[in-house]
VOGU-26275 format. One record per residue: residue number from 1; x, y, z of N, C-alpha, C, CB in turn; residue in three letters. Coordinates in steps of 0.1 Angstrom, whole numbers. Glycine has a CB too. Example, Ala and Ser with C-alpha at 12.3 -4.5 7.8 and 13.67 -1.06 7.14 Angstrom:
2
 seq   n_u   n_v   n_w  ca_u  ca_v  ca_w   c_u   c_v   c_w  cb_u  cb_v  cb_w type
   1   132   -57    78   123   -45    78   132   -33    78   113   -45    90  ALA
   2   128   -22    71   137   -11    71   129     0    79   141    -6    57  SER
END
This chain:
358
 seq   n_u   n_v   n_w  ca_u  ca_v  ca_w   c_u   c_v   c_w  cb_u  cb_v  cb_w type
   1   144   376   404   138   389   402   126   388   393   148   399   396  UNK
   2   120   399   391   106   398   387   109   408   372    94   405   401  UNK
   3   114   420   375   116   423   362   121   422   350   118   429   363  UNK
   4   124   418   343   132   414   326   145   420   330   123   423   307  UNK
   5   155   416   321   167   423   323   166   427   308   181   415   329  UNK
   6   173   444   309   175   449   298   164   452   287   185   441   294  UNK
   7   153   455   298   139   453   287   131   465   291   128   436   291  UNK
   8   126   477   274   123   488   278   110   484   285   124   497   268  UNK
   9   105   502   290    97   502   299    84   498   295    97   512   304  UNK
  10    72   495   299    64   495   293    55   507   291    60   486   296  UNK
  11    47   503   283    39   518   271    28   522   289    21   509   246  UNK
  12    18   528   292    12   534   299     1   538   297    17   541   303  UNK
  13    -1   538   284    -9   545   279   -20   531   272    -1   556   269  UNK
  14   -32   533   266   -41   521   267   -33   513   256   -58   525   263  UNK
  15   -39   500   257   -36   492   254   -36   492   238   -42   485   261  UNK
  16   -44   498   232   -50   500   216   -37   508   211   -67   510   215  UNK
  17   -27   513   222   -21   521   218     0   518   217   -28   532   227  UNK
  18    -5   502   227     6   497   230    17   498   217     4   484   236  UNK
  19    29   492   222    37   491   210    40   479   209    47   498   209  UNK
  20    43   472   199    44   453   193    61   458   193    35   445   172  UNK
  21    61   446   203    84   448   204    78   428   197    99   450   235  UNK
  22    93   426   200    96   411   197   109   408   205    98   409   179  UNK
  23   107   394   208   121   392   215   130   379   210   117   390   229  UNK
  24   139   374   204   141   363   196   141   349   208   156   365   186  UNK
  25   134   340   202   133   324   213   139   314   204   114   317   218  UNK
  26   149   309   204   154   296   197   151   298   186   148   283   200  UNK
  27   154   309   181   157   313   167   146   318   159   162   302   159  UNK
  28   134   320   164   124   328   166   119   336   170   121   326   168  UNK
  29   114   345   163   108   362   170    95   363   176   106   374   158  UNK
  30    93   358   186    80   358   189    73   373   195    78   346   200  UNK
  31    62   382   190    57   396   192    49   393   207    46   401   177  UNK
  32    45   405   211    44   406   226    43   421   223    56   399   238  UNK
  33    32   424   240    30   440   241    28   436   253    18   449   233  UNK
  34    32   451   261    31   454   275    27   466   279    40   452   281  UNK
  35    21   469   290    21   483   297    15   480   309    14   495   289  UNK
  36    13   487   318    10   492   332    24   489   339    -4   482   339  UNK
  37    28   492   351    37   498   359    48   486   357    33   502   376  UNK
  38    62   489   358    70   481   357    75   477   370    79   485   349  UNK
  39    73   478   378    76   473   392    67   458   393    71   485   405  UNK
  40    70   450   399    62   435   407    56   427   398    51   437   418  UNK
  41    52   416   400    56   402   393    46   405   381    52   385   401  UNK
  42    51   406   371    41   406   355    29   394   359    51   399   335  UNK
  43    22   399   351    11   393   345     9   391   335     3   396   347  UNK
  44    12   378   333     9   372   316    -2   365   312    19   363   312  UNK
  45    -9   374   301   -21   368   293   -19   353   285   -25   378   283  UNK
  46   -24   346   283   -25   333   274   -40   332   271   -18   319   281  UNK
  47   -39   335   256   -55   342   247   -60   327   246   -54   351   226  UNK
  48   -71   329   238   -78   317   234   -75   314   219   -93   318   237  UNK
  49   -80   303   213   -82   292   202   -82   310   192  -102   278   203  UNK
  50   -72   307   179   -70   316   172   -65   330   176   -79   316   165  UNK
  51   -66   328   187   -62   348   193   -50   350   191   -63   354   210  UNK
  52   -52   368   187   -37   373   183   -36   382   196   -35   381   166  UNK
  53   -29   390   194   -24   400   202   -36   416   200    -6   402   196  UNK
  54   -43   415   189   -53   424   186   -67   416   190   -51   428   171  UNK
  55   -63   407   195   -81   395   204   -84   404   216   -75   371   214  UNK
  56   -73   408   224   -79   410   239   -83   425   236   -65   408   254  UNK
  57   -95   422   241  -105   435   245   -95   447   253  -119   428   257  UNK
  58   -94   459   246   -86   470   250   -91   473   264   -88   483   240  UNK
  59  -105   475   263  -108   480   279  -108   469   290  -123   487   281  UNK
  60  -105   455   286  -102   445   298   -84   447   301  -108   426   293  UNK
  61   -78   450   293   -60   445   294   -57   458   300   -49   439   277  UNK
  62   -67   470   299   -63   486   304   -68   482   318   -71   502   295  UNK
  63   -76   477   320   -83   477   335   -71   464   345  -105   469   333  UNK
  64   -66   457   335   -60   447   342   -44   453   350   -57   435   332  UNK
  65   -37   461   337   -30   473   337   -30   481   347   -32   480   327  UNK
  66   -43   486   351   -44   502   360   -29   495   373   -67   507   372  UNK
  67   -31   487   374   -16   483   388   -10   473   386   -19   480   404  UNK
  68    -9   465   374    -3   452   369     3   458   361   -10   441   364  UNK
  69    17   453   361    23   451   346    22   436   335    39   453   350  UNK
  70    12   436   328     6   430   320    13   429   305    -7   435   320  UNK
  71    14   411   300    22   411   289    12   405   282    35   405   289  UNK
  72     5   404   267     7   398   257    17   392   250     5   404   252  UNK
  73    10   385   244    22   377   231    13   365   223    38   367   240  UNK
  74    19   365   209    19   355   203    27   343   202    19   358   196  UNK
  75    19   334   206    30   323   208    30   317   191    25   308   223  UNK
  76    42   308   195    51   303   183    43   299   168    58   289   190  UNK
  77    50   307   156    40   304   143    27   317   142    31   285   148  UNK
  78    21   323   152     7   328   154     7   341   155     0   324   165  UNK
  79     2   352   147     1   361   143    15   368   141    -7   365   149  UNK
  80    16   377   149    31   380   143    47   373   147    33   394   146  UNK
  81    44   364   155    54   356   162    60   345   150    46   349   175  UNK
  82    70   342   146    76   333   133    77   317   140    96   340   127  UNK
  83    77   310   131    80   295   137    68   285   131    79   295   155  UNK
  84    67   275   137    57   268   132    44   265   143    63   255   126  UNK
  85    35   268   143    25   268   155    23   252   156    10   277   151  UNK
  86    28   246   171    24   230   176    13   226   176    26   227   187  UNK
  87    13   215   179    -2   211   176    -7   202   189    -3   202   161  UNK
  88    -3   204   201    -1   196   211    -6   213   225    18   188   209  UNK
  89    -9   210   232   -11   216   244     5   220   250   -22   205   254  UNK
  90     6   212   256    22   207   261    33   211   254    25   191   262  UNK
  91    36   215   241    45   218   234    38   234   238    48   211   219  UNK
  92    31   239   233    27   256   229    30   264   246     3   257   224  UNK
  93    28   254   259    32   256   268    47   256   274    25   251   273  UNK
  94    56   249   264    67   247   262    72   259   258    68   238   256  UNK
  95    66   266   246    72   276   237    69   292   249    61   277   219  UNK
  96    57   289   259    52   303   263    65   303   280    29   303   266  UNK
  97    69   291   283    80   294   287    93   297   285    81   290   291  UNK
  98    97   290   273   109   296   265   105   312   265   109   288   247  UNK
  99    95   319   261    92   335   259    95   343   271    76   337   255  UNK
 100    84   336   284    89   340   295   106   343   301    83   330   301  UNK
 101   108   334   298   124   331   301   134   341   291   128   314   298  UNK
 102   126   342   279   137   351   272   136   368   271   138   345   256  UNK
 103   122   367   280   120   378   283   124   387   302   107   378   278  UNK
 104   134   371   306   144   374   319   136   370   331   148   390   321  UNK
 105   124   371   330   114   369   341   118   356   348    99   368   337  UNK
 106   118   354   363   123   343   369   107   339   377   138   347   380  UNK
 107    99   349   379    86   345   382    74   355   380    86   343   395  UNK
 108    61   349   377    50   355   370    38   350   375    50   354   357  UNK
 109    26   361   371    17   352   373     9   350   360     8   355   385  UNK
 110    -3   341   360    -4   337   344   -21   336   349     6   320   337  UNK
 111   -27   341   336   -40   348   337   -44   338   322   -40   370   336  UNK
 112   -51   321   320   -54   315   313   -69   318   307   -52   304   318  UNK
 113   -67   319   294   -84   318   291   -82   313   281   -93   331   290  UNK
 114   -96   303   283  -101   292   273   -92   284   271  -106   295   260  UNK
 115   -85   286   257   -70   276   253   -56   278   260   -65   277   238  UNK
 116   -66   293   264   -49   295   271   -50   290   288   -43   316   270  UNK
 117   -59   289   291   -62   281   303   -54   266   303   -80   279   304  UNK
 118   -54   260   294   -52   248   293   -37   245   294   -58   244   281  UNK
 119   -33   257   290   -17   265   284   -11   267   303   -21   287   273  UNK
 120   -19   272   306   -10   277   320    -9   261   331   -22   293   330  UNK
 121   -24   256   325   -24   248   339    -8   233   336   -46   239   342  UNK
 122    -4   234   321    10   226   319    18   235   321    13   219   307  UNK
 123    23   247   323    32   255   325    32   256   341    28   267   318  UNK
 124    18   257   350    22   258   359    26   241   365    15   268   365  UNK
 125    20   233   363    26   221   365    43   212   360    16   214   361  UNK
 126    49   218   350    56   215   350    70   226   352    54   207   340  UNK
 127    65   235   358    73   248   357    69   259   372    68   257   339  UNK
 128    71   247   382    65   250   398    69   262   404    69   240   408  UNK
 129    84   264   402    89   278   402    88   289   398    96   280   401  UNK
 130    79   287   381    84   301   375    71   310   379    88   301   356  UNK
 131    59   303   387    47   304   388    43   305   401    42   296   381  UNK
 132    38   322   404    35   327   417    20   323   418    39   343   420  UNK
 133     9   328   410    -5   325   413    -7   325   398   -15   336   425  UNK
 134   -23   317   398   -29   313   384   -43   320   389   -29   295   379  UNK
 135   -47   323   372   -61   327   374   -67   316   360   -63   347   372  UNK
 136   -74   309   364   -79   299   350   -92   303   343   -81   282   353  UNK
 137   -98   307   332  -114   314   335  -115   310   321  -118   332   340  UNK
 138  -130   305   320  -135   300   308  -129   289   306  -134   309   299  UNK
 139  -123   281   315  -113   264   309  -117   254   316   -95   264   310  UNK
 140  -107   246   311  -112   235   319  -100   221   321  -127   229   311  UNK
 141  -100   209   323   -86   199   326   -87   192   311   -86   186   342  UNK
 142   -74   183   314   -76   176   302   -83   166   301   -65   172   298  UNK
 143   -92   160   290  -104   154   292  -116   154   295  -104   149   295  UNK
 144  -117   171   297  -129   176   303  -138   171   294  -130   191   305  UNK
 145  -153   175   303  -165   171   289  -162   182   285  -184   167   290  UNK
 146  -168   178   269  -172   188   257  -160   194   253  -184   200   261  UNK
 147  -148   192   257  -140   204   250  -135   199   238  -128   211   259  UNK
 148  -134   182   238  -131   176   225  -136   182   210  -136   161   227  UNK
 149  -150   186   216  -160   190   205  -162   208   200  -175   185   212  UNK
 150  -149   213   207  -143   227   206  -142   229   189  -128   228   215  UNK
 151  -135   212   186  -127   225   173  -141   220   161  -101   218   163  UNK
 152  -155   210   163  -162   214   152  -175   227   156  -169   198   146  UNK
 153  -176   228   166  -180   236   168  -177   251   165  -182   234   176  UNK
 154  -163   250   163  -154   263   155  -162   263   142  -135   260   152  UNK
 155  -160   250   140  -157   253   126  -172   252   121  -147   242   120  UNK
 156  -185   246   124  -198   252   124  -200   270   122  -204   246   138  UNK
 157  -193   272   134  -193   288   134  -187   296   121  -183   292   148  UNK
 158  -173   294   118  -170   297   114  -178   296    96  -161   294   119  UNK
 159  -181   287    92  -188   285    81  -202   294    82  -189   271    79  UNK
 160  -210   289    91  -219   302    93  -216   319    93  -223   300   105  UNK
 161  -207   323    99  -199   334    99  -196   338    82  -184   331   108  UNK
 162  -191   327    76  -189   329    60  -203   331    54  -181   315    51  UNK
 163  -215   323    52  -224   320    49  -231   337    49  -229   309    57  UNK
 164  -231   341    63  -241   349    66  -232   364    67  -251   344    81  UNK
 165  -215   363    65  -210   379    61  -210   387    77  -224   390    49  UNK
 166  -209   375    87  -210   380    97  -194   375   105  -224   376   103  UNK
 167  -191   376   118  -180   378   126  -189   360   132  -178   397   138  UNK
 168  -178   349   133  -181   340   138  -182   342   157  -173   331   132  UNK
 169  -170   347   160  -174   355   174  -189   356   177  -169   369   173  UNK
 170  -196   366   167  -208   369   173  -220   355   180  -214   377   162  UNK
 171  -215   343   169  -218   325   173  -216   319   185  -212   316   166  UNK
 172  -202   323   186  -193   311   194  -194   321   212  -171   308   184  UNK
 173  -195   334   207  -195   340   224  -197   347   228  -190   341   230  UNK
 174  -213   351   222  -226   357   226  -237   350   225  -229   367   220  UNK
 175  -252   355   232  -262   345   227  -269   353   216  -272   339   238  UNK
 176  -280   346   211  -288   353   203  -299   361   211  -293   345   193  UNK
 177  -299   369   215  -310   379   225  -300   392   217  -309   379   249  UNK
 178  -314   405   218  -309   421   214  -295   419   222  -321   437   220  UNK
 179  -295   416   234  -285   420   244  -274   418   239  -285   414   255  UNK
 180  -276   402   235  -261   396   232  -255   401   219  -262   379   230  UNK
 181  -268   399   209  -266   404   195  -257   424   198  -287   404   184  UNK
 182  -260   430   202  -254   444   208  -243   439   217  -265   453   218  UNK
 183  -244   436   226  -231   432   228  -217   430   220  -234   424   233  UNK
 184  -219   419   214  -214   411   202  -206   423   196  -227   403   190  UNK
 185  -216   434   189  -210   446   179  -203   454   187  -222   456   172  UNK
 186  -203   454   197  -197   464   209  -185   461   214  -204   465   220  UNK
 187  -185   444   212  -169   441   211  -158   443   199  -168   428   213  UNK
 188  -171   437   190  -162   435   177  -157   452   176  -173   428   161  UNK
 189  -162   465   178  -163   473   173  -147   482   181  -178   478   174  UNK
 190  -147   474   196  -136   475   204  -122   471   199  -138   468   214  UNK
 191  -123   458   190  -116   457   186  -107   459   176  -117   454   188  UNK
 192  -118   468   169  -111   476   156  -106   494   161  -125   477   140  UNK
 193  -104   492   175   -98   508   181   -84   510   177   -98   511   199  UNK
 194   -75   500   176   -61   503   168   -64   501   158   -49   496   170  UNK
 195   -56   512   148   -59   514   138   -45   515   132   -68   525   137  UNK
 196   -33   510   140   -20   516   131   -15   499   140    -8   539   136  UNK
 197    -4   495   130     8   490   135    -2   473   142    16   504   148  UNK
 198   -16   468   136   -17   458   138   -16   443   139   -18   460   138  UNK
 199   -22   429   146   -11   421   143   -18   412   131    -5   414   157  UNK
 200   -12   402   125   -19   395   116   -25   383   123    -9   391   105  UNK
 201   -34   380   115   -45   371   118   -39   354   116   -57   374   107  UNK
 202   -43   343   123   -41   335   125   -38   329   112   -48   331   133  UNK
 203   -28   325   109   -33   316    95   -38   305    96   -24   312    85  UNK
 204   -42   298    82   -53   286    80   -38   274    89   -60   282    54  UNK
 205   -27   272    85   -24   263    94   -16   260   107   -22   258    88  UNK
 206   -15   271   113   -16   275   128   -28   272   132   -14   287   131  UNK
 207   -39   274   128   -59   276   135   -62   257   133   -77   291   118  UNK
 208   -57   250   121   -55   239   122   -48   229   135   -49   240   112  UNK
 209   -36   237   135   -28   231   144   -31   232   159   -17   235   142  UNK
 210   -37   247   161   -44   248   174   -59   240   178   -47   262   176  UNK
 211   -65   232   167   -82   224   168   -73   214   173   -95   218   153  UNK
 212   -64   208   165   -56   199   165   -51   194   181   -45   202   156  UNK
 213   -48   207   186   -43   203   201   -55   207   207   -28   210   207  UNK
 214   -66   212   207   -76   209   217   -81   199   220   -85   215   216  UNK
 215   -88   193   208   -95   180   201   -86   171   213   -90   176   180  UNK
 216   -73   171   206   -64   159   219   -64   165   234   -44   157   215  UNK
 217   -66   175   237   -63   179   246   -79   172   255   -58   196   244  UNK
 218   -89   172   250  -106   170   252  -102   153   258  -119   171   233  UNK
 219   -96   145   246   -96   131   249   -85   126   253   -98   124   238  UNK
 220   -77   137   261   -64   132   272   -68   124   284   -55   145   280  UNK
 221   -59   113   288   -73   112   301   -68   124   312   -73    93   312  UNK
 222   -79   122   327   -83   131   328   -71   135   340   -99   131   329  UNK
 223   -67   154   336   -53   161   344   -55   153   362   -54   185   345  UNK
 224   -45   151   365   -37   145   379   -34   165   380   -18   128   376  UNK
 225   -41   174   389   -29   188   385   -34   189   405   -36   209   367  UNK
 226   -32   172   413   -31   173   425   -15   179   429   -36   158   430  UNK
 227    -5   180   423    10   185   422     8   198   426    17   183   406  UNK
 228    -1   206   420     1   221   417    -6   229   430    -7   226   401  UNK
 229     7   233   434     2   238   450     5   253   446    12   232   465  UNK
 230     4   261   441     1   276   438   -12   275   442     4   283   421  UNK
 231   -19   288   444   -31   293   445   -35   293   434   -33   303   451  UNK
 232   -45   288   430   -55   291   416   -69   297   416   -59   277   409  UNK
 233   -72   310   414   -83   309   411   -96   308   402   -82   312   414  UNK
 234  -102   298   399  -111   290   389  -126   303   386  -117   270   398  UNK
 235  -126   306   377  -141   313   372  -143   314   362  -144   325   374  UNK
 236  -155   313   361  -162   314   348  -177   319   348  -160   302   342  UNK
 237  -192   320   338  -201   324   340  -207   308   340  -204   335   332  UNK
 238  -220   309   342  -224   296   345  -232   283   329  -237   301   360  UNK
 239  -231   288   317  -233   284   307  -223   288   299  -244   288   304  UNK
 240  -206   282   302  -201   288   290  -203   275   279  -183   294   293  UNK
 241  -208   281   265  -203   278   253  -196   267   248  -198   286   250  UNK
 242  -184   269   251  -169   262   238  -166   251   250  -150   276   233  UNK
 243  -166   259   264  -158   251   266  -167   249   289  -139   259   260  UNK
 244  -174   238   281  -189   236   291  -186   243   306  -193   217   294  UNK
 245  -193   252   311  -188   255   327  -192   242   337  -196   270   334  UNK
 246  -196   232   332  -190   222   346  -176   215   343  -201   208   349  UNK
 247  -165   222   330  -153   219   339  -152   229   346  -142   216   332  UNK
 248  -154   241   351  -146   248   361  -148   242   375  -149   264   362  UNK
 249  -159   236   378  -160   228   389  -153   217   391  -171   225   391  UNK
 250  -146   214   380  -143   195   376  -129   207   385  -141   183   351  UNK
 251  -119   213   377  -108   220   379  -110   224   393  -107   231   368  UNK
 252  -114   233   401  -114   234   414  -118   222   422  -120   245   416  UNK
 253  -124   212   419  -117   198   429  -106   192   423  -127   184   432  UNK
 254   -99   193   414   -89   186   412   -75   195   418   -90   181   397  UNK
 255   -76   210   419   -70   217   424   -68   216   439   -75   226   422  UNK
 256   -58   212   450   -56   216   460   -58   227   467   -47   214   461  UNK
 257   -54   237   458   -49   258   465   -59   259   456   -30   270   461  UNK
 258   -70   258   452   -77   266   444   -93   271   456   -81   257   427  UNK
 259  -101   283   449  -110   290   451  -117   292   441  -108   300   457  UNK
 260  -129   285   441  -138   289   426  -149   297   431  -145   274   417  UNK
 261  -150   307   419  -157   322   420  -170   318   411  -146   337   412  UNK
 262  -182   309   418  -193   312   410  -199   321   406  -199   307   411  UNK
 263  -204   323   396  -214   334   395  -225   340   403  -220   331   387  UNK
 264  -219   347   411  -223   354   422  -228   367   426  -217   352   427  UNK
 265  -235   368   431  -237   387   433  -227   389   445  -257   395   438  UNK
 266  -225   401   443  -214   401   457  -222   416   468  -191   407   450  UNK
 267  -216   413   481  -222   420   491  -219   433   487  -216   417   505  UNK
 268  -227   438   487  -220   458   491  -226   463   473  -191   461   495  UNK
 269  -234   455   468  -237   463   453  -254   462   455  -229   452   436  UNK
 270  -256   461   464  -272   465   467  -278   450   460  -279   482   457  UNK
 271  -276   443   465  -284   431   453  -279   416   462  -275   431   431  UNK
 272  -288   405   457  -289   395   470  -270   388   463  -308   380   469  UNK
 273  -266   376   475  -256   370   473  -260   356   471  -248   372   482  UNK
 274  -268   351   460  -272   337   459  -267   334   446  -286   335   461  UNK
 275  -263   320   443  -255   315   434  -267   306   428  -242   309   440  UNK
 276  -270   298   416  -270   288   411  -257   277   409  -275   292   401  UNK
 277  -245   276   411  -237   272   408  -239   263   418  -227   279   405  UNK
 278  -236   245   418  -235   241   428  -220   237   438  -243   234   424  UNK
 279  -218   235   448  -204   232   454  -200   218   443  -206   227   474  UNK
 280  -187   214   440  -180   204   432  -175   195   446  -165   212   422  UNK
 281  -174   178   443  -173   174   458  -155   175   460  -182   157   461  UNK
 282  -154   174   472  -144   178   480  -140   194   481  -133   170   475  UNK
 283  -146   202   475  -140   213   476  -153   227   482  -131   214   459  UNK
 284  -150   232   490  -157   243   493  -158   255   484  -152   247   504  UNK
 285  -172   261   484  -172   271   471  -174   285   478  -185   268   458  UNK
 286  -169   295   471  -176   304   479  -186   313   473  -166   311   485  UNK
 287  -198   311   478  -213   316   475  -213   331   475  -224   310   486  UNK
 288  -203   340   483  -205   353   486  -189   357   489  -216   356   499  UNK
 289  -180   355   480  -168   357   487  -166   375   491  -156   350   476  UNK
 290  -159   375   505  -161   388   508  -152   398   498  -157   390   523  UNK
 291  -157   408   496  -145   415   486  -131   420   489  -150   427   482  UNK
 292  -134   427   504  -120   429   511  -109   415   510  -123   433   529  UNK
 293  -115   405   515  -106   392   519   -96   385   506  -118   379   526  UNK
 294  -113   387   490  -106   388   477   -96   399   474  -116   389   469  UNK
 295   -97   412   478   -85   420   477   -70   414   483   -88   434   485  UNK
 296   -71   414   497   -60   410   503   -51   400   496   -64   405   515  UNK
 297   -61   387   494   -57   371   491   -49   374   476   -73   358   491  UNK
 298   -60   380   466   -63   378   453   -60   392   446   -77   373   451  UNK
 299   -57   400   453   -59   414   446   -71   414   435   -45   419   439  UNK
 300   -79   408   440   -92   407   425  -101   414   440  -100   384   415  UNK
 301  -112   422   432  -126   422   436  -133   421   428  -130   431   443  UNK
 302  -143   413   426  -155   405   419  -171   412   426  -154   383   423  UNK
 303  -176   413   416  -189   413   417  -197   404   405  -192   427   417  UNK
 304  -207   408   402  -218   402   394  -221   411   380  -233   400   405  UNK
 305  -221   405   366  -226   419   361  -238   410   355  -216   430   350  UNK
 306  -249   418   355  -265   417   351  -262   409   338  -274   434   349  UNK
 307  -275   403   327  -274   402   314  -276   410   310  -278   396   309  UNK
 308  -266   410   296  -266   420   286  -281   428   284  -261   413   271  UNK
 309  -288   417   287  -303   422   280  -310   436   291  -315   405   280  UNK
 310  -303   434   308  -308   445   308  -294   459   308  -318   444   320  UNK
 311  -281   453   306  -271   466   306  -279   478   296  -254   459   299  UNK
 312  -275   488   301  -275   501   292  -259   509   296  -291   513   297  UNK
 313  -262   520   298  -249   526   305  -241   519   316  -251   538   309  UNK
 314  -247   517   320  -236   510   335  -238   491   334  -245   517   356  UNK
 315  -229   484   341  -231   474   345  -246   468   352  -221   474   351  UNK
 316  -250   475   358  -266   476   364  -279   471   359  -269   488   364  UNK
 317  -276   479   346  -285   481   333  -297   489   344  -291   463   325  UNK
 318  -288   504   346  -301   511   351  -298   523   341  -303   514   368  UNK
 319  -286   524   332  -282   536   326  -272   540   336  -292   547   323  UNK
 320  -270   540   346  -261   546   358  -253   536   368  -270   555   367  UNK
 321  -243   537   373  -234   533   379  -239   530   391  -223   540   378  UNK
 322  -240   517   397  -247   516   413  -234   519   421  -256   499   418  UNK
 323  -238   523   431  -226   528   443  -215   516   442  -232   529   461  UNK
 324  -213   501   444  -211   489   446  -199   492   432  -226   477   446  UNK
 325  -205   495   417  -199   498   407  -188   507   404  -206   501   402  UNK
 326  -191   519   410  -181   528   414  -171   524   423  -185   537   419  UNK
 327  -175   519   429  -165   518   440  -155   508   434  -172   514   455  UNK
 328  -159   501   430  -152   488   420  -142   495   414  -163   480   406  UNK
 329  -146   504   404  -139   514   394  -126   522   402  -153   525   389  UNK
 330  -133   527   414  -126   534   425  -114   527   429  -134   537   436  UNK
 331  -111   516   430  -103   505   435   -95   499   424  -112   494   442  UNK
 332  -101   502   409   -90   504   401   -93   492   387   -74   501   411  UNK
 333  -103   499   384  -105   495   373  -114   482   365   -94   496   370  UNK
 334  -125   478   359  -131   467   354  -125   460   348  -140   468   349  UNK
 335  -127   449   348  -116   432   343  -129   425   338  -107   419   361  UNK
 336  -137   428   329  -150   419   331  -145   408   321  -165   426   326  UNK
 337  -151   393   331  -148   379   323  -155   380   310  -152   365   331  UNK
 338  -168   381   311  -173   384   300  -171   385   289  -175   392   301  UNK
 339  -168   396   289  -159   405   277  -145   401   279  -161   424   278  UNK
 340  -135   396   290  -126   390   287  -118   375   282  -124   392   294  UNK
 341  -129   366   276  -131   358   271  -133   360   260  -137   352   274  UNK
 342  -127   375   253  -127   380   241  -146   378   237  -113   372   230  UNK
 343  -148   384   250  -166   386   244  -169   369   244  -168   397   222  UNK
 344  -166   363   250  -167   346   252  -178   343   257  -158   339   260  UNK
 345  -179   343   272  -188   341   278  -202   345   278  -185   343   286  UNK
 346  -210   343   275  -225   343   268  -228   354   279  -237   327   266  UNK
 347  -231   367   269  -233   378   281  -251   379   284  -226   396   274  UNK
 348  -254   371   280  -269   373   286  -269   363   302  -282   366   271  UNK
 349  -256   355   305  -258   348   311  -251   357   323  -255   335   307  UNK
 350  -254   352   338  -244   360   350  -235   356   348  -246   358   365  UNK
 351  -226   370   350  -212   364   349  -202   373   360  -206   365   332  UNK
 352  -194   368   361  -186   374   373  -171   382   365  -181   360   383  UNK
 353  -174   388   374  -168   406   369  -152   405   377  -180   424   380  UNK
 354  -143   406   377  -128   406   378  -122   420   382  -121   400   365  UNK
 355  -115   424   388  -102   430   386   -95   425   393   -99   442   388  UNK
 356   -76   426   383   -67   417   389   -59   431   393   -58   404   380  UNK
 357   -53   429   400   -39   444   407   -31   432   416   -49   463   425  UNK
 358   -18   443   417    -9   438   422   -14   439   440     5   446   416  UNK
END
């Protein structure tokens, strides 16, 4: 079964507004939030490098919500969750099935970003059953380039962030253009919308223990994840940051069932369907994936959203909503990667726009 046994309903109402339950795991309380409909297979988030349960952007986990029932959580040691945070990839994926499991679920699907990308793709390889479909975005395999070089690049940021009295976020995943720089404040500003009942911040040796398992996770040699016959689908924008976008290409050829979503404009939003992204070898990409066929397969429909530099009111950046946009909205709500990379993905760059539904 898909639902939890004995587990209240979830909240409905936005995400900023959810409520922090806890559920005990091997003698540990690990915190978690949920809402959108309680019927059919959850969807479980896995955040990135230091994220708590107050990381995910309110208007991406409400848009994911409109027909998902969508979980948060802190895994083990990390923000409000007790224990000691691992320092290994493979263990932290260890702990987010112990959670799964003590929260009754016999199958799910799992929505990875950045670290938590790294998180699902050992969960779903060593845990073939408990895992209906994957969505991996902003990540990459083990040994990928550049991700070794994740945790000094944190930590560059972070010291700049001290230096200059600013949010290291605004460093690590935005660019420096008006766009990005606005952007940047527009997240950060999202995420101070709960104002009661929030969760604590990573401490100094949990954020340790998480460089700790990237760093290794960078100089693993490189994932065998030819095993993992779920459907995966691989996206990201085409310059990410932390964690370089030519692994998402490395990840959809090493994937069997996967479909990688380059940065693409999609048909039906008035605007061409040409990619820069190039095909990865052995695997077919899709340059214009149709939106209907993405509904059916994926319950996602994707489009393209402009750079920050020209957004104003709409995705467009015309001040207004293009028909293509609406209709997006109409079908149930914006998922943008973007901004779901907790404002990750360098919004001046194209990036590809999401909604997940059941």
């Amino acid at each position: 079964m898909s639902t939890p046994r004995n587990s209240p309903s979830p909240s409905t109402a936005s995400y900023k507004n959810a409520a922090t339950r806890s559920v005990p795991v091997r003698g540990e309380n690990f915190a978690y939030r949920e809402l959108g409909p309680k019927d059919g297979v959850p969807l479980i988030l896995l955040v990135h490098l230091a994220g708590v349960l107050d990381n995910w952007d309110p208007r991406v986990v409400d848009g994911l919500a409109a027909r998902r029932r969508v979980i948060t959580f802190d895994n083990r040691g990390v923000g409000g969750s007790s224990g000691s945070t691992p320092d290994t990839i493979e263990a932290a994926a260890r702990d987010a099935v112990l959670f799964i499991r003590a929260l009754g679920f016999d199958q799910v699907d799992l929505f990875g970003l950045s670290m938590g990308g790294f998180i699902a793709q050992v969960i779903t390889a060593e845990e073939p059953h408990l895992v209906r479909k994957v969505i991996l975005a902003g990540t990459g395999p083990a040994g990928g380039s550049g991700i070794d070089k994740v945790p000094a690049l944190t930590i560059r940021a972070t010291l700049k962030g001290a230096l200059t009295r600013q949010d290291p976020k605004l460093f690590l995943f935005f660019t420096d253009t008006a766009g990005g720089r606005q952007a940047g404040r527009d997240f950060l500003e999202r995420l101070k919308e709960r104002t009661h009942d929030r969760d604590k911040d990573i401490s100094l040796p949990s954020f340790r223990a998480q460089l700790k398992a990237i760093k290794q996770w960078g100089r693993q040699a490189p994932s065998d994840l030819s095993a993992i016959r779920q459907p995966v689908l691989v996206a990201n924008g085409e310059n990410d940051r932390m964690v370089p976008s030519p692994n998402t290409l490395d990840l959809a050829a090493r994937l069997p069932h996967s479909e990688l979503i380059p940065s693409t404009r999609m048909p039906g939003t008035g605007v061409s369907s040409s990619t820069t992204m190039t095909s990865c070898p052995g695997r077919s990409v899709s340059s214009s994936p149709e939106p209907e066929r993405l509904s059916q397969e994926w319950g996602l429909t994707a489009i393209e959203l402009p750079p920050a530099d020209q957004q104003s009111a709409g995705p467009s950046g015309t001040g207004q909503r293009t028909a293509g946009e609406a209709s997006a909205d109409r079908r149930g709500g914006w998922a943008r990667l973007g901004r779901l990379r907790s404002g990750f993905c360098p919004p001046s760059r194209r990036l590809v726009a999401v909604v997940v539904r059941q």
